[in-house]
C-alpha positions as CSV (number, residue, x, y, z in Angstrom):
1,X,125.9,116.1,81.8
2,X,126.1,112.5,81.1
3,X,126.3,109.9,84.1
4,X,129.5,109.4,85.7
5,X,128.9,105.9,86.6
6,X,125.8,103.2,87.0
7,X,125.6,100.5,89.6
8,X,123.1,97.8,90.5
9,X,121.5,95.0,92.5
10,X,123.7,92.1,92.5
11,X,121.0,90.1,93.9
12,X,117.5,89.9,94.3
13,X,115.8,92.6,96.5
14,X,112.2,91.0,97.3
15,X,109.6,92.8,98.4
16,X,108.7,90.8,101.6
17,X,106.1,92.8,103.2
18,X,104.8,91.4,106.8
19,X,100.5,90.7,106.4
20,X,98.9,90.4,109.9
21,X,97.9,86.7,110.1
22,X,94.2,86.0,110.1
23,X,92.4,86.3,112.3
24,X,94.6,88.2,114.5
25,X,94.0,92.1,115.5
26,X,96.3,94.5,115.1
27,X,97.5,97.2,117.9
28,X,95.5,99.7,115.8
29,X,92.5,97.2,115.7
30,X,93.1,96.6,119.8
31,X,92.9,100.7,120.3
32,X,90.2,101.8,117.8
33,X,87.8,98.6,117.8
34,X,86.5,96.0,115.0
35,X,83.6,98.0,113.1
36,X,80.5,95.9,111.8
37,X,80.7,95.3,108.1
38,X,78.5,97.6,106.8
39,X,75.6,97.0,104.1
40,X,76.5,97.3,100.5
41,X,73.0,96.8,99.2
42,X,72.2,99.3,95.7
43,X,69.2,100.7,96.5
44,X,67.3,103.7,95.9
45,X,68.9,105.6,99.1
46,X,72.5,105.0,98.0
47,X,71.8,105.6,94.7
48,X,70.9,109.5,95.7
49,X,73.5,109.7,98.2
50,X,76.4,109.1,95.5
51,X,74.6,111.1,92.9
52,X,77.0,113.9,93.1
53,X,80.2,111.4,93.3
54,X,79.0,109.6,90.1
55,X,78.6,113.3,88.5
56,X,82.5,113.4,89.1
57,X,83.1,109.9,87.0
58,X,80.5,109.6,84.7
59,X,82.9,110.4,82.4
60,X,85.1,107.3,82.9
61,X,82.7,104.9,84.6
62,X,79.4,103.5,82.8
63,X,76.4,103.7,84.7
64,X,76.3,99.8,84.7
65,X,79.0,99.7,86.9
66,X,78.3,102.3,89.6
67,X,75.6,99.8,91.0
68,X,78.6,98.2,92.1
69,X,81.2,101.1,93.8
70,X,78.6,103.0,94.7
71,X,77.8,101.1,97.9
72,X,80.7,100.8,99.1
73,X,81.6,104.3,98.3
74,X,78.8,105.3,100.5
75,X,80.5,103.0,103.2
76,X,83.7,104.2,103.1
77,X,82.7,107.8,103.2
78,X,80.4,106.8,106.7
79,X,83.0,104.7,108.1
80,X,86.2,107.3,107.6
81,X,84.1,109.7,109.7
82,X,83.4,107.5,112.2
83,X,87.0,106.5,112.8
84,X,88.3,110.3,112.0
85,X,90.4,109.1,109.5
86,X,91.4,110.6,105.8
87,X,92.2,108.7,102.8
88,X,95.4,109.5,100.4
89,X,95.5,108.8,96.9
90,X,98.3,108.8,94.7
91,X,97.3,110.0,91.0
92,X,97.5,105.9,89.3
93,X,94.9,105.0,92.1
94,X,91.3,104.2,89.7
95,X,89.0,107.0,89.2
96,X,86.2,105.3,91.8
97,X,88.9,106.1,94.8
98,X,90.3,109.1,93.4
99,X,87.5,111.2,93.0
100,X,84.6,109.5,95.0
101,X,86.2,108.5,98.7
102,X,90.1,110.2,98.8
103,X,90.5,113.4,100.6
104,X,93.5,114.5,99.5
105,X,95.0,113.6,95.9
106,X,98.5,114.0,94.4
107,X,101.6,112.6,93.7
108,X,104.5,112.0,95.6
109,X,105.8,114.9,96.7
110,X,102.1,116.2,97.2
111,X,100.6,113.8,99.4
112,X,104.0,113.8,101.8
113,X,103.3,117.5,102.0
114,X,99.9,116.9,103.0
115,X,100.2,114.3,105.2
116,X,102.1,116.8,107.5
117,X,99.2,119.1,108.0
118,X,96.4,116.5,108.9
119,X,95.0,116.3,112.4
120,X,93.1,113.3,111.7
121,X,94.7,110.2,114.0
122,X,94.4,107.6,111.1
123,X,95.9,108.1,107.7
124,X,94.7,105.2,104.7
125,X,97.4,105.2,102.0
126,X,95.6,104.7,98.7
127,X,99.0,103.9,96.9
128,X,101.8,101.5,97.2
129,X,104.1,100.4,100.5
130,X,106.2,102.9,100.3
131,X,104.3,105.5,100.1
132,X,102.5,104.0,103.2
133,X,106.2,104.6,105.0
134,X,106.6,108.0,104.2
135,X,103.2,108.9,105.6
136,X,104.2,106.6,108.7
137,X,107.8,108.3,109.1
138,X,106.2,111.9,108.9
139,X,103.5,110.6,111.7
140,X,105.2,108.3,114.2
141,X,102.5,109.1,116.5
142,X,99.3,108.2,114.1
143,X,98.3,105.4,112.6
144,X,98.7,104.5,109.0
145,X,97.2,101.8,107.4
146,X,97.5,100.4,103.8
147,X,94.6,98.4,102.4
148,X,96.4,95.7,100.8
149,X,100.5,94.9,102.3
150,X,101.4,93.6,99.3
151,X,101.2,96.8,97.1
152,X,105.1,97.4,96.4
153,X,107.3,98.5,94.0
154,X,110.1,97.7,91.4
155,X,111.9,100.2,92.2
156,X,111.6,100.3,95.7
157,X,112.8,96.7,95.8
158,X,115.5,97.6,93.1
159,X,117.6,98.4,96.4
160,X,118.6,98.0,100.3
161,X,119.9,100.3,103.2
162,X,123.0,98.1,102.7
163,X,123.4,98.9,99.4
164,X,123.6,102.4,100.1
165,X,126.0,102.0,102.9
166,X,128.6,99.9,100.5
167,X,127.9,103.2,98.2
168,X,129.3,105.6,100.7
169,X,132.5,103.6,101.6
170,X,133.0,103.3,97.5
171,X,132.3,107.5,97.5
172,X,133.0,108.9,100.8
173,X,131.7,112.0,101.1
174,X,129.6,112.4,97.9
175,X,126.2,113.1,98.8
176,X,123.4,110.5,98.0
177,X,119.9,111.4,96.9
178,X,117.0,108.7,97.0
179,X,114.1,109.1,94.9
180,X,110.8,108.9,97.1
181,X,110.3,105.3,95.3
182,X,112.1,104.0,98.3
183,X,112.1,101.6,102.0
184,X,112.0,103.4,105.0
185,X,116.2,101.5,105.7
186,X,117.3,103.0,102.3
187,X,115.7,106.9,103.5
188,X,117.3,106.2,106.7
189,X,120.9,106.1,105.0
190,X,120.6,109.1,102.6
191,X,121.1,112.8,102.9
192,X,117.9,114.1,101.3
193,X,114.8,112.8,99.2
194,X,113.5,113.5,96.0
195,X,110.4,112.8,93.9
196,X,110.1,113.4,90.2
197,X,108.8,116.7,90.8
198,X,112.3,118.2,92.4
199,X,114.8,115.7,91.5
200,X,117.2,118.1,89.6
201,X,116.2,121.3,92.3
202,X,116.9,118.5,94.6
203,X,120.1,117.8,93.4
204,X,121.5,121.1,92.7
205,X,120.7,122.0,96.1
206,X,123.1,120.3,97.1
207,X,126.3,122.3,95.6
208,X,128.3,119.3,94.9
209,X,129.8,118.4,92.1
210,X,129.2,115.1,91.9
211,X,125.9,113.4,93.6
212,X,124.7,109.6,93.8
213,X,121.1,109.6,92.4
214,X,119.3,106.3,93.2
215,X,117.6,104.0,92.3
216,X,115.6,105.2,89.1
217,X,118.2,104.5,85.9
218,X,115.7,106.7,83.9
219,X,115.1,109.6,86.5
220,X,118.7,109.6,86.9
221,X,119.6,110.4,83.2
222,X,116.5,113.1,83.0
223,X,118.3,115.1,85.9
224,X,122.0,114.3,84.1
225,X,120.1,115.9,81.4
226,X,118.9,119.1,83.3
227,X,121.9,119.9,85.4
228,X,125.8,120.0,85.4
229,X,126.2,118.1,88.1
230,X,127.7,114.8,87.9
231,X,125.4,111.6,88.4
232,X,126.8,108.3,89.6
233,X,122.9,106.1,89.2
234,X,121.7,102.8,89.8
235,X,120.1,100.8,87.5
236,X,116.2,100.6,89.0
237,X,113.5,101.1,87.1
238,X,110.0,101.7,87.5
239,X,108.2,97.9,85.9
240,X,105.6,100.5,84.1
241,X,107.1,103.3,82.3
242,X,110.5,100.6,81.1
243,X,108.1,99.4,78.9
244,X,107.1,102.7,77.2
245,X,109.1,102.5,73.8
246,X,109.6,105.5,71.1
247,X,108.4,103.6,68.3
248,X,105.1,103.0,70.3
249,X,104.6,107.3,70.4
250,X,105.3,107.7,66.9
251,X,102.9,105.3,65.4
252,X,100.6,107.5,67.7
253,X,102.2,110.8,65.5
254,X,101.9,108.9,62.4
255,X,97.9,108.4,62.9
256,X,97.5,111.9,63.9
257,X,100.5,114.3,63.8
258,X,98.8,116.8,66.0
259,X,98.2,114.6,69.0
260,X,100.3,115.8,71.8
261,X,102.8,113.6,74.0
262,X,103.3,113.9,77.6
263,X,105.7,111.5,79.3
264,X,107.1,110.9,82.9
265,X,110.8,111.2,83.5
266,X,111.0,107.3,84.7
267,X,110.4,106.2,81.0
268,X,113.5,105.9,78.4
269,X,115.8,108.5,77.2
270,X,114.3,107.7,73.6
271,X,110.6,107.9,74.9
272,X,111.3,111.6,76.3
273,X,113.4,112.6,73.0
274,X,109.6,111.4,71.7
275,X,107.9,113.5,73.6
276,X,106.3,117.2,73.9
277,X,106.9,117.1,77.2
278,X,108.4,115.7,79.9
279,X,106.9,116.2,83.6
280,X,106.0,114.7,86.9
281,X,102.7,113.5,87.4
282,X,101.5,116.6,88.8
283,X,103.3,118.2,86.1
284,X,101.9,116.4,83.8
285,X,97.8,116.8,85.4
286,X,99.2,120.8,85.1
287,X,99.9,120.4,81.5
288,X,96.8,118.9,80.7
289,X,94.8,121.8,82.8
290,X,96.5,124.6,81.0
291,X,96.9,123.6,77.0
292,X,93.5,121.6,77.0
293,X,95.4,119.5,73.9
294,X,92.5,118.4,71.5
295,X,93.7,114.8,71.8
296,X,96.9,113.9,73.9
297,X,98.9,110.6,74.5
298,X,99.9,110.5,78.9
299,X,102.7,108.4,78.9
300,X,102.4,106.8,82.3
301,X,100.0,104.4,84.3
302,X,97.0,104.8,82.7
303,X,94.6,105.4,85.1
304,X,96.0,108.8,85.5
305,X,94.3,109.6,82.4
306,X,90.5,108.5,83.8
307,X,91.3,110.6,86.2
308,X,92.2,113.8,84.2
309,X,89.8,112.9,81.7
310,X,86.7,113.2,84.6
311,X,87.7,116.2,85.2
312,X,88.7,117.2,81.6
313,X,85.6,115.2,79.6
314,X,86.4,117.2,76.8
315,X,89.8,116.0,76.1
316,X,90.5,113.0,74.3
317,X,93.1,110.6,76.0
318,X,95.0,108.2,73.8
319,X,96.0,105.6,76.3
320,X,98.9,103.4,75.8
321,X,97.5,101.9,78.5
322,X,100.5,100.2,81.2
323,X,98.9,99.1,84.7
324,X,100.8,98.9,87.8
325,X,100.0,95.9,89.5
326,X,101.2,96.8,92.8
327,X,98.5,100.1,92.3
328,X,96.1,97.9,91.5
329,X,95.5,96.0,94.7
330,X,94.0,98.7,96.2
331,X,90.3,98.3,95.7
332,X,87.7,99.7,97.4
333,X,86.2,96.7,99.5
334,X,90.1,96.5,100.3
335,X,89.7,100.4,101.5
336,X,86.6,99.4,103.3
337,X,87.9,96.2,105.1
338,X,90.9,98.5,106.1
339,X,88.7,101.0,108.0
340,X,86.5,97.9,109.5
341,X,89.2,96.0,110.5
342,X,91.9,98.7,110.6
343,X,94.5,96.6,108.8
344,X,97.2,96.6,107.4
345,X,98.8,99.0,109.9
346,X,102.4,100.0,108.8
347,X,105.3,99.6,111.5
348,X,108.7,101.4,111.3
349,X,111.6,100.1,113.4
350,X,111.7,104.2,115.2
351,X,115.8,104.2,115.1
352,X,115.0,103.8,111.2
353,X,112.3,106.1,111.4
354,X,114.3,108.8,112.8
355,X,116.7,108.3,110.6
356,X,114.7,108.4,107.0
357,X,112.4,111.7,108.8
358,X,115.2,113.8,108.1
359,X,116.1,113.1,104.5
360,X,112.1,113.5,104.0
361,X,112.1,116.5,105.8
362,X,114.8,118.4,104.3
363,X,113.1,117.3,101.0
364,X,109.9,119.0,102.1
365,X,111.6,121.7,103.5
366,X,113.8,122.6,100.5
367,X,112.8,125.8,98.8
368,X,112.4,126.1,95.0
């Protein structure tokens, strides 16, 4: 089915995130304490204690740079004990915080899952700001933190709870789905999340004939593909996969016609038509696992592919490589100051809170 309608941001939706100013403590800071900074000397000790974490990587990082992570690796791994706290890492987080200091790894869909079964008091978001509020909505009573504030999103900033609430007086009574890529106000004014995992389960779950699918233009027209239900979109878009193009994958044929091509459902309708397959990120990790492709082409963020790859060393990875910036500010002396200083701590207003747990919720609790 082809979408019914499109609309969009008639203004600028900055991401505008609020940094605690320095110097000052936060209330998580106030409760658990300031921790010394600890040493991140490369000596002889820390080289044996991360032995087995730079087994995991060697694949993807060169010994000349685990001198480097490697104490601070160590660090983390001491401090988040101390503080009882677990680290969550989406799948474009770098191979050095993915396999060496995250406890649970996933995308989306996965990591809200997890978050719901951990005991542990504090919860580090290794990933972007909204991901941060999703673990917070789940958890009102722990706290979340997020390395660095300013780690957001295109598409999350593509669109406003307003926005959604002139929607429902345009379509009263369609229901409105809202791709995990979302604020905490927008959550709060839908009827039910999605990631790309379960968009078109999501949507279909619904039994309406007609559903408002935002803010993802491209995930939008993958599930108008996949269903008969009729999509009215907006026109978000994720900064990294826009930029994938078809005529980018098939040079990558041309050179070698057996490579394989995997690509997320936020890129183009003409990358997709390009590809072998079309999948989430865990989908796509899944893919990889099973087929064990001699040489494949992972159309997404790119360090998604380190990641596979250490685990996979035998597969060949042909990156067109597209960073996400926002992914990219978490580092792991940013991880480390986090648990030191226990900053940045994420705050939900609760009315909105309350609001956007039950469109998460009945996302999670949906069964496929």
């Amino acid at each position: 089915m082809a979408i019914l309608q499109q609309f969009g941001p008639t203004r600028s939706h900055p991401f505008m995130p609020t940094a605690s100013a320095p110097g000052e403590l936060s209330a998580a800071a106030r409760k658990y304490g300031v921790k010394p900074m600890p040493s991140l000397e490369w000596n002889a000790q820390v080289e044996r204690e991360t032995a087995h974490l730079y087994d995991r990587v060697q694949a993807v990082i060169p010994p000349v740079e685990w001198p480097f992570f490697a104490p601070y690796v160590k660090a983390i791994n001491t401090l988040k004990k101390e503080r009882g706290a677990v680290i969550l890492a989406h799948n474009y987080q770098t191979p050095e915080i993915y396999n060496c200091v995250a406890d649970f790894v996933g995308d989306s869909l996965q990591l809200a899952v997890e978050v719901t079964k951990t005991k542990a008091p504090i919860i580090v978001q290794a990933g972007v700001h909204f991901m941060a509020e999703t673990s917070k909505i789940l958890n009102p009573d722990k706290t979340v933190l997020i390395p660095d504030v300013r780690a957001g999103c295109s598409l999350a900033s593509s669109i406003i709870g307003e926005d959604v609430r002139l929607l429902r007086d345009k379509f009263p009574g369609v229901p409105i789905v809202a791709y995990v890529n979302t604020s905490a106000d927008v959550k709060a004014e839908v009827d039910i999340c999605c990631t790309s995992a379960n968009a078109v389960q999501v949507v279909e779950s619904l039994g309406a004939d007609t559903v408002i699918f935002l803010p993802d233009q491209y995930l939008a027209n993958y599930v108008a593909s996949q269903t008969k239900v009729r999509i009215i979109s907006w026109k978000g878009a994720c900064e990294v996969h826009e930029r994938f193009t078809a005529d980018e994958l098939e040079k990558y044929r041309a050179d070698d016609p057996s490579v394989q091509i995997i690509a997320h459902p936020e890129c183009p309708p003409d990358v997709l038509e390009a590809a072998d397959y079309t999948g989430s990120t865990k989908g796509m990790i899944d893919w990889v696992r099973k087929n064990k492709p001699k040489r494949v082409v992972m159309v997404t963020e790119c360090s998604m592919a380190d990641n596979v790859k250490a685990e996979l060393p035998d597969v060949e990875f042909v990156k067109p490589c597209n960073l996400c910036p926002h992914m990219k500010r978490i580092t792991l002396p940013k991880i480390l100051d986090s648990l030191v200083y226990m900053k940045e701590e994420v705050v939900i207003d609760p009315m909105i809170a309350e609001k956007a747990r039950r469109s998460v919720e009945r996302m999670i609790h949906l069964k496929m």
